[in-house]
N, C-alpha and C positions, 0 to 999 in steps of 0.2 A: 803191968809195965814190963815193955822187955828189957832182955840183958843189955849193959852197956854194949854198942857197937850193932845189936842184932836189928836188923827192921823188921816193922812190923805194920800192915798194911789194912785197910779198911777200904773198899770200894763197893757204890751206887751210883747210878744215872738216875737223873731227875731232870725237867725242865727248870728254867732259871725261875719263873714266876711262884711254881711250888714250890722251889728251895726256900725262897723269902720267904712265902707263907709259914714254909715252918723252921721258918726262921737258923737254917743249915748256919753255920759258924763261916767256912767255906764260900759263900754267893757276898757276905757281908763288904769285901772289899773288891768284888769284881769292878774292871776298868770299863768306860764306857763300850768297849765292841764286846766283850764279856755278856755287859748286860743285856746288850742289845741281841743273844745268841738266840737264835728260835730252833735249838735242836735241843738235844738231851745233854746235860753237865757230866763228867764223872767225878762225885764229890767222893775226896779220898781224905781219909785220913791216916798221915802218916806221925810213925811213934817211931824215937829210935834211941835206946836207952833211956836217960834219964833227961835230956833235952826236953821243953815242953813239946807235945802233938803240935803239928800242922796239918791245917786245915786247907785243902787244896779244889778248885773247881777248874777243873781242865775241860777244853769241847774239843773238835774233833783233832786236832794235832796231837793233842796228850793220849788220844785214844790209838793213833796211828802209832805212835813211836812204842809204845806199849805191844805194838802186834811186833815188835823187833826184837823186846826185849819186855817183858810182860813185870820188870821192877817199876813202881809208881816213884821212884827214888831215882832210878836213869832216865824216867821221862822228863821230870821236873827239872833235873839237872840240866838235860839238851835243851828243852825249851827255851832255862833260863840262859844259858850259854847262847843259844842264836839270838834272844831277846838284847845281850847286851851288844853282840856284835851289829847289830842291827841299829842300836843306838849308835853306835861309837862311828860307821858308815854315816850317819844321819838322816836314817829313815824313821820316821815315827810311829807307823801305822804297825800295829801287832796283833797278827792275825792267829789266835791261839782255836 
């Protein structure tokens, strides 16, 4: 477990269809264009002090923002930041 405050990162690519097979914790709540991904997932798992782990399946946006900043914890964060602005605009469609 890490220190309170510290991150600690986990990352693999896999297709969506193997993650389910072996049953990845990460693919379990992807949204319908998630599932639907025919490329490779980066299932991450992130730990940050005593919080429980998060389990994350990013496709290629998470992979891009990561080439910016290579923390799976500032990808997550932009994503989810444009994912709400993106609602609150009232666009629906979320292209991760």
């Amino acid at each position: 477990v890490a220190a309170p405050g510290r991150e600690v990162e986990a990352q693999r690519r896999q297709r969506v269809d193997d993650a389910e097979r072996a049953q990845v914790p990460a693919v379990e709540g992807l949204d319908a264009a998630g599932a639907r991904h025919d490329g490779l997932l980066a299932l991450v798992l992130l730990e940050d002090g005593t919080a429980p782990p998060l389990h994350v399946a990013g496709t290629r946006n998470f992979w891009v923002v990561t080439r910016y900043n290579r923390s799976s914890f500032y990808a997550l964060a932009v994503i989810t930041l444009g994912d709400a602005v993106r609602r609150a605009r009232g666009a629906d469609t979320v292209n991760r």
